[in-house]
C-alpha positions, -999 to 999 in steps of 0.1 A, spaced: -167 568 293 -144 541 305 -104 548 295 -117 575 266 -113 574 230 -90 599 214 -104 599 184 -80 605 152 -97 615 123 -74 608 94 -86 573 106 -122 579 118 -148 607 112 -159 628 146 -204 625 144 -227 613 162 -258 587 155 -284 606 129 -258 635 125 -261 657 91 -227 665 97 -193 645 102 -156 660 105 -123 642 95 -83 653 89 -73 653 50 -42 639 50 -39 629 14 -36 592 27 -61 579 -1 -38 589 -30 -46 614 -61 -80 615 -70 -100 613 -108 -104 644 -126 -140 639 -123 -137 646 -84 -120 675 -85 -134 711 -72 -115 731 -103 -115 745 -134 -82 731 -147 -65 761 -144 -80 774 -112 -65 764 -75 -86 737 -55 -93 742 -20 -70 768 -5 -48 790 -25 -9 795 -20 -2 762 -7 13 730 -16 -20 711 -22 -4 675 -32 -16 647 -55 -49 652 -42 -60 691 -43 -68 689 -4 -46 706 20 -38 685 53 -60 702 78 -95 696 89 -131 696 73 -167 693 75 -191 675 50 -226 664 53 -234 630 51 -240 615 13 -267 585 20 -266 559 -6 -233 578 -22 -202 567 -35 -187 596 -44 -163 612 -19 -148 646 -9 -176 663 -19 -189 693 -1 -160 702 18 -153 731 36 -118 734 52 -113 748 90 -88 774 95 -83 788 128 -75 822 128 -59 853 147 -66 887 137 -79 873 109 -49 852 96 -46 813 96 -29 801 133 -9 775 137 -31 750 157 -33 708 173 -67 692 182 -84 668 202 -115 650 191 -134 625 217 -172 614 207 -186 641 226 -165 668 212 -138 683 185 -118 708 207 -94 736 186 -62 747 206 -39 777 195 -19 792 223 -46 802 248 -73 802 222 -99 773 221 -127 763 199 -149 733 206 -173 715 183 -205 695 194 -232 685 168 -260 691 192 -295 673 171 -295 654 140 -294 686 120 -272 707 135 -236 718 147 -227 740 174 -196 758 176 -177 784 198 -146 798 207 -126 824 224 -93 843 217 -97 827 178 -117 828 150 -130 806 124 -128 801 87 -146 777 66 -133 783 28 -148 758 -4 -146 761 -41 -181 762 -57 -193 734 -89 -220 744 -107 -254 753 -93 -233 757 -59 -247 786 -42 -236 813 -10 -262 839 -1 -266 863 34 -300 863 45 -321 893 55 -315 879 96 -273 879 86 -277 840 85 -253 826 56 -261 800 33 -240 776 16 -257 753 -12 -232 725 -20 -248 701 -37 -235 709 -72 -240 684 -103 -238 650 -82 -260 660 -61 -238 647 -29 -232 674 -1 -254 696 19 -268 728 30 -249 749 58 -265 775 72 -245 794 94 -265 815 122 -248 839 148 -253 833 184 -222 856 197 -194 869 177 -200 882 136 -206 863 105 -189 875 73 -193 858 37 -172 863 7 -183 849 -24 -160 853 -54 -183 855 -83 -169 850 -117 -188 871 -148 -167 850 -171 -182 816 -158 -215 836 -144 -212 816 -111 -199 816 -77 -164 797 -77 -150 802 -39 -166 810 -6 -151 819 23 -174 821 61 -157 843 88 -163 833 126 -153 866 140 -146 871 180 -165 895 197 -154 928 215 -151 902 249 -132 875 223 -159 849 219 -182 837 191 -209 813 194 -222 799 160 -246 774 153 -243 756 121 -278 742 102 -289 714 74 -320 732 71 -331 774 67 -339 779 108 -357 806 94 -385 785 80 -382 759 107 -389 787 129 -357 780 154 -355 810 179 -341 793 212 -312 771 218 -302 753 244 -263 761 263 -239 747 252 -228 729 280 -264 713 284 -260 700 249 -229 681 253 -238 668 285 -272 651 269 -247 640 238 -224 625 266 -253 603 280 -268 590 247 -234 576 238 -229 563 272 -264 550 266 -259 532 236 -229 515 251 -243 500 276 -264 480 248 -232 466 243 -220 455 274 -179 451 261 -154 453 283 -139 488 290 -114 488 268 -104 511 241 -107 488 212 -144 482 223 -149 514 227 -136 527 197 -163 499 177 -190 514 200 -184 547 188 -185 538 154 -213 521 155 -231 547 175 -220 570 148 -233 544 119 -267 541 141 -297 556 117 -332 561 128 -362 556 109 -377 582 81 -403 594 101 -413 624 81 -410 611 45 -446 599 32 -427 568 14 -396 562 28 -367 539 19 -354 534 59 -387 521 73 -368 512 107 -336 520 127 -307 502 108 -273 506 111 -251 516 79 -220 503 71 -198 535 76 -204 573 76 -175 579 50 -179 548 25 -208 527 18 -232 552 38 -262 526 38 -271 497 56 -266 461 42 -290 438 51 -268 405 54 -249 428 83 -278 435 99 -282 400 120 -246 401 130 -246 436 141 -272 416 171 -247 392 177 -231 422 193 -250 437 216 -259 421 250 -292 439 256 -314 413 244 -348 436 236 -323 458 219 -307 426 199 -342 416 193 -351 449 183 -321 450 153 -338 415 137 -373 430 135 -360 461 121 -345 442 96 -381 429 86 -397 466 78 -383 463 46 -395 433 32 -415 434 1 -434 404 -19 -413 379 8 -380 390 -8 -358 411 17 -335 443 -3 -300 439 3 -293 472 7 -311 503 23 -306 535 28 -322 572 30 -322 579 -9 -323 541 -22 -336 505 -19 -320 476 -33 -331 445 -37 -315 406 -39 -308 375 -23 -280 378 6 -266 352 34 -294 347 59 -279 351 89 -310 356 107 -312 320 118 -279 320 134 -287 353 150 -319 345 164 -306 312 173 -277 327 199 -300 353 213 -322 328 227 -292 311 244 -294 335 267 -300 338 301 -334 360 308 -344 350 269 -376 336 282 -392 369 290 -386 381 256 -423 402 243 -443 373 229 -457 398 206 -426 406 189 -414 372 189 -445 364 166 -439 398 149 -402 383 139 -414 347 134 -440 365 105 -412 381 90 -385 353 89 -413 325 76 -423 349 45 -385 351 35 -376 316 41 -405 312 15 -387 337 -6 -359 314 -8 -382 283 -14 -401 298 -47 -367 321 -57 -336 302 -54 -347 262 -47 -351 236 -79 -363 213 -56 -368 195 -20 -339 205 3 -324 219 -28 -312 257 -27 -287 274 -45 -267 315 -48 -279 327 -86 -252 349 -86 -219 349 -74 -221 381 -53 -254 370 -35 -225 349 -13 -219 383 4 -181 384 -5 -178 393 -44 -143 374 -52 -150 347 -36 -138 319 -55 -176 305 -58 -172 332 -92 -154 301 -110 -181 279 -110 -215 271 -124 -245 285 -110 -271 284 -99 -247 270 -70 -253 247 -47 -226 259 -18 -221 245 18 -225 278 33 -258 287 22 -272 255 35 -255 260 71 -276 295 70 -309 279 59 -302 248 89 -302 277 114 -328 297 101 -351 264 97 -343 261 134 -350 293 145 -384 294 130 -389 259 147 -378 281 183 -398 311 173 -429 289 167 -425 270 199 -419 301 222 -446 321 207 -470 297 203 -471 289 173 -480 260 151 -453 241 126 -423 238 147 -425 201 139 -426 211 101 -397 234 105 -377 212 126 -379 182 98 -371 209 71 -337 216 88 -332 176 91 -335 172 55 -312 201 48 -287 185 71 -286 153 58 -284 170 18 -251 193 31 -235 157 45 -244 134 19 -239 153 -11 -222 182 -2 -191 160 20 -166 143 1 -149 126 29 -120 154 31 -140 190 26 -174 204 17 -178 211 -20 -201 231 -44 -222 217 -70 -245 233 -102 -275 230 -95 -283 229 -132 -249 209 -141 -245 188 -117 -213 198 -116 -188 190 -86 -166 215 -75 -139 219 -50 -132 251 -34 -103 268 -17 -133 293 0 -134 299 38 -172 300 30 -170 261 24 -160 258 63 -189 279 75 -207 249 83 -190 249 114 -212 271 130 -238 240 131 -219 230 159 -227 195 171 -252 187 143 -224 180 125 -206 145 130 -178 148 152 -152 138 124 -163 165 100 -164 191 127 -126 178 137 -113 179 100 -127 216 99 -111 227 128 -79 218 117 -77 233 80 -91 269 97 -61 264 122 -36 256 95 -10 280 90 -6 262 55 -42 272 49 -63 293 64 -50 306 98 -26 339 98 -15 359 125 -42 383 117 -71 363 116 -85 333 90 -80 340 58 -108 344 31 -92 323 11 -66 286 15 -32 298 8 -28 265 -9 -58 275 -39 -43 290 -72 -65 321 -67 -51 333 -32 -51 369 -32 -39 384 0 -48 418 -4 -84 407 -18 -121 405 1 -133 373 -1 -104 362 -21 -77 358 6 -73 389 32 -90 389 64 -126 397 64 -136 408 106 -177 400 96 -162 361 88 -140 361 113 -168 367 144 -191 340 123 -161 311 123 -147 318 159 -184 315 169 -190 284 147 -154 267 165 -168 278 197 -204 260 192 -180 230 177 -161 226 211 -129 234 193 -122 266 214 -84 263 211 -89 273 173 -112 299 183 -87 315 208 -58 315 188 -81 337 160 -98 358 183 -61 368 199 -49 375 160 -80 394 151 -78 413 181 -43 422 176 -47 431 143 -75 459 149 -53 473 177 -28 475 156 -47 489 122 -76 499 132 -114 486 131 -110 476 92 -139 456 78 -106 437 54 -71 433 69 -46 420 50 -24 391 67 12 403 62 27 438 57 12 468 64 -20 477 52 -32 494 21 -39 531 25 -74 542 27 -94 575 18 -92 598 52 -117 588 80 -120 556 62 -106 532 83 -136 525 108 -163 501 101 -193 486 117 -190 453 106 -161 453 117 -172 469 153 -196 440 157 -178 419 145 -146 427 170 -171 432 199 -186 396 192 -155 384 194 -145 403 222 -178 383 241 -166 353 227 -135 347 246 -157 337 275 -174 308 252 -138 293 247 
């Protein structure tokens, strides 16, 4: 594994790719919390009686929670960790790494693997373990004819999970506090007891292993060896340098890495995708999905995250969100094109499966066409409905007419013309010849209407309406590289490496400092967003302005080794606090290892 990650989980959860489970380290860190979230009755304590619980209600320590796809809503099924002694809390430090969460008090240890998608194991020797939660409503804690305890913690919001804790070695206890008052369970408290010899063994279940039949397990040591290869595996898709910033992103996409529902009869995730974050925005957004390929060097396995992409489209109209529980649908950046584009750059991109090629070339022709009948009022006219379809929600494209003509959504639509014109010529296909002369005309309509002799502007496509933005997203026609005349591509270049505008020690901002809108602490609206920044660095690269490039990549990559893989940085000061475990994002992970890749480009 390279150097190692030591993985602090106040910043970043400790899981694995299709884990139920995660851990993290409450440490207060994301302030107090709404009454709405909290685990009480307002006159009963919160997580752990007779201590000083803070704004929050959540004692520093550690915690496990299942996984809450499609949720919002945090710190929801916990259940806190306390090592114990002869049965009382110990004092205790630990050390987490991908492959395993290892408990140290004195000479007692307990380590932590989450051995299949479903499960957790867990054992120790010369401590024991507690798990301790207060109860919502319809929150349930049973012992099961076999001594297996259950935990139900899905409560009212439905976010949470099932535990089902089994005995390998050691003893299980349960105490359920029961309220007649309330008539419900309020606290429960699951006992990891040492044996006679000082060792437990437990392992930890989404699902009743009584029904699923599970008898056998595997040792321990056998499981984390095969959870030590698949992240070694999925690494070597990436190809990074051995670095610990690279392989902190590769962890956390590995962790953010979701396979396909292959038992539901209808299901939302119809391929692999990769979400967003295990901790916030536990789904996978579609406008992400074509940069997290820009990433990863394998180029089947690149290939592999475009077509994966395409399982979900509907009618010709792609969602822009997915995950287990949900489907959303709306227009997003097509990034596709640019993707696609840059994987065929490659060297050994020739032997690429014609099949899939075609498969892809299917898919990206039925959305273009999307975009054609959805969001065009005319020939090489297209325009955002919406200000949020932009991808970036405050971007200052909110203050003016739409539907919105905007320089960045033609730059997108170039490259994707393009790359249906390659697709089509490598997989033998007819219309390349169409394709290619539907770029063309988009080109020419982003110079000749779009250029104002100084900077790209936006116009109403209703309106008619001219207007001139302070938006980094108005300079994303740089990745067109040398289709662009030599002037505009210059001009560019030098506002993104303006100190006075755009370029910060942390990365381009979102946003000129010179607009009346800057917001430095804002997505979209002036802070640094990492999925932008991989996009423009590439962009300066493809526009020989490498210099520019350099100068961002060194300031992004600073930044993250400084604060962490942060999908939004903010260019001076120190950084807003975040919930716990919520500092690590894959955006941001692709984003850093693209750029990572790109220093070679300069």
């Amino acid at each position: 594994m390279g150097e190692g990650i030591a993985l602090d989980l106040k910043k970043v959860p400790f899981s694995r790719r299709n884990a139920a489970y995660l851990f993290f380290e409450e440490d207060n860190s994301g302030g107090g919390i709404s009454d709405r979230e909290r685990f009480r009755h307002d006159d009963a304590p919160l997580l752990y009686s007779g201590e000083d619980e803070g704004e929050t209600g959540y004692p520093p320590g550690l915690y496990i929670t299942a996984s809450s796809h499609g949720s919002t809503i945090r710190r929801k099924g916990l259940l806190r960790l306390i090592p114990t002694r002869g049965g009382e809390p110990a004092d205790y430090t630990y050390r987490a790494a991908p492959e395993k969460l290892t408990i140290e008090s004195g000479d007692g240890v307990i380590e932590i693997i989450l051995d299949g998608d479903d499960s957790v194991r867990i054992r120790g020797r010369g401590l024991g373990l507690r798990f301790f939660t207060r109860m919502e409503f319809m929150e349930g804690a049973a012992t099961l004819p076999d001594g297996t305890v259950c935990l139900e913690i899905f409560g009212i919001y439905f976010v949470g999970g099932s535990f089902y804790f089994r005995r390998l070695d050691g003893g299980i206890t349960l105490d359920a506090a029961y309220n007649n008052q309330t008539c419900r369970t309020e606290s429960a408290t699951v006992e990891l007891i040492p044996s006679e010899n000082g060792t437990f063994e437990t392992a930890i279940f989404s699902i009743n292993p009584n029904e699923y039949e599970i008898e056998s397990y595997k040792p321990f040591d056998e499981c984390l060896a095969e959870i030590e290869g698949d992240f070694d595996a999925f690494r070597r898709r990436y190809g990074a340098e051995d670095t610990r910033l690279a392989a902190l992103c590769e962890y956390l996409l590995w962790i953010s890495y979701q396979d396909m529902d292959r038992l539901s009869a209808a299901p939302n995730l119809k391929a692999d995708m990769i979400f967003s974050g295990r901790i916030r925005d536990v789904l996978a957004k579609m406008f992400h999905q074509p940069l997290h390929s820009l990433a990863v060097a394998d180029s089947r396995a690149a290939l592999g995250i475009l077509l994966d992409a395409f399982a979900h489209i509907s009618d010709r109209m792609l969602p822009t969100e997915v995950s287990r529980n949900r489907i959303l649908f709306g227009a997003f950046p097509p990034a596709f094109g640019l993707a696609l584009l840059e994987l065929i750059k490659r060297p050994g991109a020739e032997t690429l499966p014609t099949e899939q090629l075609r498969a892809l070339y299917d898919g990206m022709a039925e959305h273009f066409g999307w975009w054609r009948t959805a969001r065009s009022l005319g020939e090489n006219s297209f325009s955002y409905n919406m200000p949020r379809e932009c991808g970036y929600d405050a971007a200052t494209y909110a203050l003016c007419d739409f539907p919105l003509e905007t320089p960045d959504l033609y730059a997108w639509l170039i490259l994707y013309a393009e790359a249906l014109a390659a697709l089509a010529a490598a997989a033998g296909l007819g219309g390349a010849d169409e394709w290619t002369a539907c770029a063309k005309g988009l080109l020419d309509t982003l110079i000749s209407e779009l250029w104002d002799g100084d900077s790209f502007v936006c116009r109403g496509a209703l309106s008619g309406r001219v207007f001139k933005c302070g938006s980094a997203l108005t300079y994303l026609p740089i990745i067109l590289g040398e289709r662009l005349p030599r002037e505009i591509a210059a001009k560019l270049a030098a506002d993104l490496g303006d100190g006075a505008k755009f370029m910060s020690g942390r990365g381009f901002l979102s946003e000129s400092r010179e607009g009346p809108y800057f917001s430095a602490g804002e997505s979209g609206r002036g802070a640094v967003d990492l999925p932008l920044q991989a996009v423009l660095i590439l962009g300066l690269c493809a526009a020989g302005h490498g210099d520019t490039a350099a100068a961002a990549a060194a300031a992004v990559i600073s930044a993250a080794e400084t604060f962490g893989v942060r999908d939004v940085i903010v260019p001076d000061g120190e950084q807003p606090a975040r919930a716990p475990a919520d500092n690590g994002d894959s955006a941001a992970a692709s984003a850093l290892l693209a750029i990572l890749a790109s220093r070679g480009k300069e």
